[in-house]
N, C-alpha and C positions, 0 to 999 in steps of 0.2 A: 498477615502479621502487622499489626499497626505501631506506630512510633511507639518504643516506651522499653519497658526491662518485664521480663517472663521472673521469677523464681525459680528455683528446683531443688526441693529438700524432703528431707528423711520424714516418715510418718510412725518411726516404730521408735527401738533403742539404736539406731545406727545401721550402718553394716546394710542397707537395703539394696545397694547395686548401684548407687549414684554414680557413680562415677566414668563407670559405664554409658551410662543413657546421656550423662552430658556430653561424652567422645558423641554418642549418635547422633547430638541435636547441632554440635556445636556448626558445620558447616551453613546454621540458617541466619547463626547470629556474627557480628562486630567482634563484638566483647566478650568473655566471659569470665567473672570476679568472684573467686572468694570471697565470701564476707564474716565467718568467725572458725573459731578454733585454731587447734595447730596441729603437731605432728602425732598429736595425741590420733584425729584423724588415717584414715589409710583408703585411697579409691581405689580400686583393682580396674584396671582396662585389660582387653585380649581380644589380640589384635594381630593376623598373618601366624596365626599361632603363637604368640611372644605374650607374654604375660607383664603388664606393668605396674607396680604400685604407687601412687603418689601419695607424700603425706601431706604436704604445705603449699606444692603448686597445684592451681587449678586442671580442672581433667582437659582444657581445651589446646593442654600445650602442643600436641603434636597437628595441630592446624593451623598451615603456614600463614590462613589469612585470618587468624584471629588474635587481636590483641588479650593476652592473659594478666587478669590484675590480682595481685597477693593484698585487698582490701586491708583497713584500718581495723577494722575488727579483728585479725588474727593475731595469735600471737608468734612469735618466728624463733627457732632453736638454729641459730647459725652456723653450729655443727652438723645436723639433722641437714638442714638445710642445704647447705654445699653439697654434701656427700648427695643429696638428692640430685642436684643439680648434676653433678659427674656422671651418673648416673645416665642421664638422658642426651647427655651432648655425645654420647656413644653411638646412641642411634637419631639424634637429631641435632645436629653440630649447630644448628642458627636457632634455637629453641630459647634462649637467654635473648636475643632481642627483642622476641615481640612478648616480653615478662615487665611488669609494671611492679612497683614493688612499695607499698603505701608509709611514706616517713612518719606516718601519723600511727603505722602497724609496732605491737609492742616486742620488745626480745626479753626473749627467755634465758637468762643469766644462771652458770653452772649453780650457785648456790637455791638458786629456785626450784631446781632438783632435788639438791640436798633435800629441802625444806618440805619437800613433795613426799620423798622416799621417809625421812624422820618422821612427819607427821603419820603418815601411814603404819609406821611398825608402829607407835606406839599405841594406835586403835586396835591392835589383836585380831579379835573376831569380831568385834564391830567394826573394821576395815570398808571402806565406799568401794573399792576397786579399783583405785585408780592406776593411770597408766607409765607412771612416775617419770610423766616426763616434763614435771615443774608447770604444765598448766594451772591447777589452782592458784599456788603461790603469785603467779607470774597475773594474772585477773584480779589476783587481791590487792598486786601490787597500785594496778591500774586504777581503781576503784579507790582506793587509797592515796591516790594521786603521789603515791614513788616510783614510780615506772619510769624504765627504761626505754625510748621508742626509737625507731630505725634511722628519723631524722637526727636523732642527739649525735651519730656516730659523725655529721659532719660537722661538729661542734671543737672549738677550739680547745672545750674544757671538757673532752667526754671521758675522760680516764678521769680525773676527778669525779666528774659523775656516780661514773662507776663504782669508784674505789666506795663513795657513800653511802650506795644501796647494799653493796656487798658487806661492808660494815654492821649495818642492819641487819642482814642474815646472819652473819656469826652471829652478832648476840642471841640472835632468836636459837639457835641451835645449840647456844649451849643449854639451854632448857631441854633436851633431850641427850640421853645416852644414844650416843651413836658416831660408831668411827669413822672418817672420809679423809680423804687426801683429793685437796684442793688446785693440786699445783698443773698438775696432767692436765687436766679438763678445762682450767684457766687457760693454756698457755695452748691448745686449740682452738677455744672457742675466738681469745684474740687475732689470729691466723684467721680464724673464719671471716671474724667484723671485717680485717681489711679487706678483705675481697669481696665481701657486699658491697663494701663504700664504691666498688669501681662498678656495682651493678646498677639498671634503671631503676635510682631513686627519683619519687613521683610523688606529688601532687594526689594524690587519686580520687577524692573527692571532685577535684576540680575535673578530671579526666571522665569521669562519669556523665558529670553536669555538662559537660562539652560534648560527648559524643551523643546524649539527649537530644540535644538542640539541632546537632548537627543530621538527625534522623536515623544515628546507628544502630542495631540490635542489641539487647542486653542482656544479659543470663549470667543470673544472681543463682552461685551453687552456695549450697548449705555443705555443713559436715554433721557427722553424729548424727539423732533422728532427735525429733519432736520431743518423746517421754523423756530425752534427758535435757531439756529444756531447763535452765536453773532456776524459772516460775516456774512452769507450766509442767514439768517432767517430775517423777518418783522422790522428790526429796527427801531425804540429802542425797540421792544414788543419781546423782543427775552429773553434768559437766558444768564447768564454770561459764560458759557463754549463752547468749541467744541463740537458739537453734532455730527457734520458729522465724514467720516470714518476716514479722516487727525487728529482727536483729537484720535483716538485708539493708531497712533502712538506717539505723544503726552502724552498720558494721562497714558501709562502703557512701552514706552521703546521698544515700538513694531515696527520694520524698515518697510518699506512701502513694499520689496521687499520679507517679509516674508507672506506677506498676499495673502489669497488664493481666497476662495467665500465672497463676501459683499452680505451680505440678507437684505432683506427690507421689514419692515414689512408696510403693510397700514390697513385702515378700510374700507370695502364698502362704507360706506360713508365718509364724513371728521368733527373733531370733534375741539373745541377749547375751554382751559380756560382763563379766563381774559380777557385784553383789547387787542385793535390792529384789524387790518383791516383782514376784512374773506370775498371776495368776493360773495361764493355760500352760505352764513348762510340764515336759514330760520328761521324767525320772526314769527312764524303761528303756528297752531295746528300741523302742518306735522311733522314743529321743534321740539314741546313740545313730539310728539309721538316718536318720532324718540330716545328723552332725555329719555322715561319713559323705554320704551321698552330694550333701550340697555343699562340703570342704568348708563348714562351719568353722574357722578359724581364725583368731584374728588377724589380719593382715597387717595391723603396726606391731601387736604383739604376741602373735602366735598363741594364744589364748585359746583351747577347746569356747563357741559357743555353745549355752544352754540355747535349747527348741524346744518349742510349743505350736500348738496348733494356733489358727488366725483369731485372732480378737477384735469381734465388729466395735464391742461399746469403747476402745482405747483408740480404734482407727477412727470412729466417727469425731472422737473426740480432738486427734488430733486434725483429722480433717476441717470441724468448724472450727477452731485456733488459729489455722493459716487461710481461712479462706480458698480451699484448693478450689480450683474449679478443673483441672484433669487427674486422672488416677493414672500411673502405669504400674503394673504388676511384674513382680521379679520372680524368677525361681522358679516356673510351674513344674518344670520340667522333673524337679525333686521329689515331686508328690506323685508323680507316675508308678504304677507299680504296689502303692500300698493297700493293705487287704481292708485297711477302714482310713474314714476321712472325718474329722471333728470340725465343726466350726463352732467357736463360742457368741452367744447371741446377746446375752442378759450375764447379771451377777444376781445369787443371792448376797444380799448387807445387811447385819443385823437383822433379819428373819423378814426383811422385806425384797421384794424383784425388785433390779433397776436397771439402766440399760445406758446408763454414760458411768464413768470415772467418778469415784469416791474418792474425798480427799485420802481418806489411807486404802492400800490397796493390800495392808496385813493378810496375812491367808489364814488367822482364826477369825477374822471377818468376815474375807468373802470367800467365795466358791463362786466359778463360772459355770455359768448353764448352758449346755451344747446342743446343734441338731446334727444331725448323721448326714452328711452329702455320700451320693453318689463316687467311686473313685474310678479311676479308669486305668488302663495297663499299658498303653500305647507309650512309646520313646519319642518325646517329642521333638529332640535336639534337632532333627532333620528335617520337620515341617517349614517351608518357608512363604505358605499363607495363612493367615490367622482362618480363615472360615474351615481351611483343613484338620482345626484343632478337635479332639473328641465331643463327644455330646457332652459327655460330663465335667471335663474342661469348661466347654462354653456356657454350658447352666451354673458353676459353679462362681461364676464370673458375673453373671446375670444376677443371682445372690447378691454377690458382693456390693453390684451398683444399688438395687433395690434397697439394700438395708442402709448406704453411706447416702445416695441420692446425687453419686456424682461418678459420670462416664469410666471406665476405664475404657483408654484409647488405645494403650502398647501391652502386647503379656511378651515377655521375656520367656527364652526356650533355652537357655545357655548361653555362658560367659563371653562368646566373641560377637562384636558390634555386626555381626552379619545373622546369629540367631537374636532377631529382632522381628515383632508381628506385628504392625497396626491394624488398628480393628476398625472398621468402618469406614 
């Protein structure tokens, strides 16, 4: 592994197992940095049989020798936030000190909720899904340059601050019918602020650029996947940040030319929460089987996901977008057992084949075009070498590299960091 920062993000709508895989990688690296999203996010670890979910810190916290940095690019709910934190000092009482926490990262202010939840009822059924937890608003604000950011809290004048943007949100809310009470949620989240202000506030740009130089490992975790990119993902079904690998350098100060392996993590099949257009979803029992068995849920919001089978031309697609050069595969384990296996290869568009992403992915457009793989019956939870995996496991994987043109190195057999396979 040569000097430099690795990657590691989503290649579908989210929800792929990251979180996971970076608990597995992190003992090779120094560092490991979020670089966008917030608690919109949810990484599920499992681990000694204990189950963890992170929304806003990085997945490398429970490794005593890695510094975790909460990047510039995120946005931070300091309610959310804390309670996270309590959370973990349960089972990992010195987990707060080696947490870095970027003054340049933005907060997400009770009224950006509001503004999340308001804007959302009053789209109806054109509603995007979102997770109302003031993401948009709080991206907008940033972009808009009224943002709140982690470093203001050590500001002499950050209650005025505050009181200004907050000012801003009422008026924007009274342009919607909708009732909130302000005072509760206010007078936590100021509880919160102060007890961030006593947490490691950092630099983190610079802390990056320092442990480069200084020759440490880096590993840049994504949240959410690729398609909900807010270029490159489903638009408007997409999230407010860079999800792809262009936001690591973005989101944490990280130069393009410092970056070494871009990893990608997928699921054997493909999964989705909320609204917006899903090509291969299945509507049927297959779908609901597919939901029960692999605990398709969201994990920040307890959201049934919709399932579909695996989509080459969206994986290739997010594939050349980041530049992957490894693949690791989540979930096989799910697919055991079923009496047919779908892979989609191509789309019909408009009465022609094509075999990448169409700007609209309407389904009185397209239709995806399938071949029949092989399935197999074996339980694989308890395999613990990858060449032990079945023939049609392994061909089905052979597939997968053939059609992307890029290794898959790890298949995943189950949720705890010990059902884990490298392959070759």
């Amino acid at each position: 592994m040569s000097q430099g920062a690795d990657i590691l993000l989503g290649l579908q709508w989210g929800d792929e197992g990251k979180g996971k895989i970076v608990d597995v990688l992190t003992k090779n690296y120094d560092v490991v940095a979020r670089f966008q999203g917030g608690p919109n996010a949810g990484h599920t670890l499992e681990f000694n049989n204990i189950k963890h979910v992170l929304h806003t810190i990085p997945s490398g916290i429970f490794h005593e020798n890695a510094v975790n940095v909460i990047g510039n690019g995120v946005v931070i709910d300091p309610i959310i936030f804390c309670g996270e934190i309590d959370k973990l000092l349960k089972l990992e009482p010195h987990c707060i000190d080696r947490l870095k926490i970027s003054r340049k990262a933005h907060l997400i202010l009770p009224t950006h909720k509001l503004l999340d939840a308001a804007s959302e009822a009053s789209k109806g059924k054109n509603k995007i899904g979102s997770t109302l937890k003031g993401i948009g608003p709080t991206y907008m604000d940033k972009t808009g340059r009224n943002g709140l950011r982690i470093g203001d809290i050590e500001l002499l004048d950050f209650i005025d601050r505050y009181n200004v943007l907050k000012k801003k949100h009422l008026d924007l809310l009274k342009g919607y019918e909708f009732p909130f009470d302000l005072q509760i949620a206010e007078k936590d989240w100021m509880v919160a602020i102060a007890r961030i202000k006593r947490m490691n506030l950092s630099d983190t740009d610079i802390l990056i650029q320092k442990a480069f130089h200084s020759g440490k490992k880096i590993l840049a975790e994504g949240a959410q996947g690729t398609l909900l990119d807010v270029d490159f993902g489903t638009y408007p079904y997409v999230t407010s940040s860079t999800t792809t690998a262009a936001g690591a350098c973005t989101g944490l100060g990280l130069a393009p030319n410092r970056i070494n392996e871009v990893i990608g993590i997928f699921k054997a099949y493909i999964t989705r929460v909320g609204s917006g257009p899903f090509p291969t979803e299945l509507n049927d029992d297959l779908g609901q089987n597919l939901r029960d068995k692999g605990n398709e849920y969201g994990s920040t919001t307890g959201r049934p996901r919709r399932t579909g089978w695996l989509d080459i031309p969206a994986l290739k697609y997010a594939v050349e977008i980041n530049g992957v050069t490894q693949l690791m595969m989540m979930k096989a384990d799910v697919l055991s057992g079923l009496k047919e296996l779908k892979v989609c290869t191509e789309y019909r568009y408009l009465g022609a084949t094509i075999n990448h992403l169409p700007f609209s992915l309407n389904e009185k457009l397209l239709q995806p075009v399938y071949v029949e793989m092989e399935s197999w019956e074996e339980d694989l939870t308890g395999i613990t070498s990858a060449s032990d995996l079945p023939k049609a496991l392994q061909d089905y994987t052979d597939f997968i590299e053939e059609k992307i043109g890029v290794p898959v190195v790890l298949i995943s057999v189950g949720p705890d960091r010990e059902q884990t396979l490298w392959r070759g």
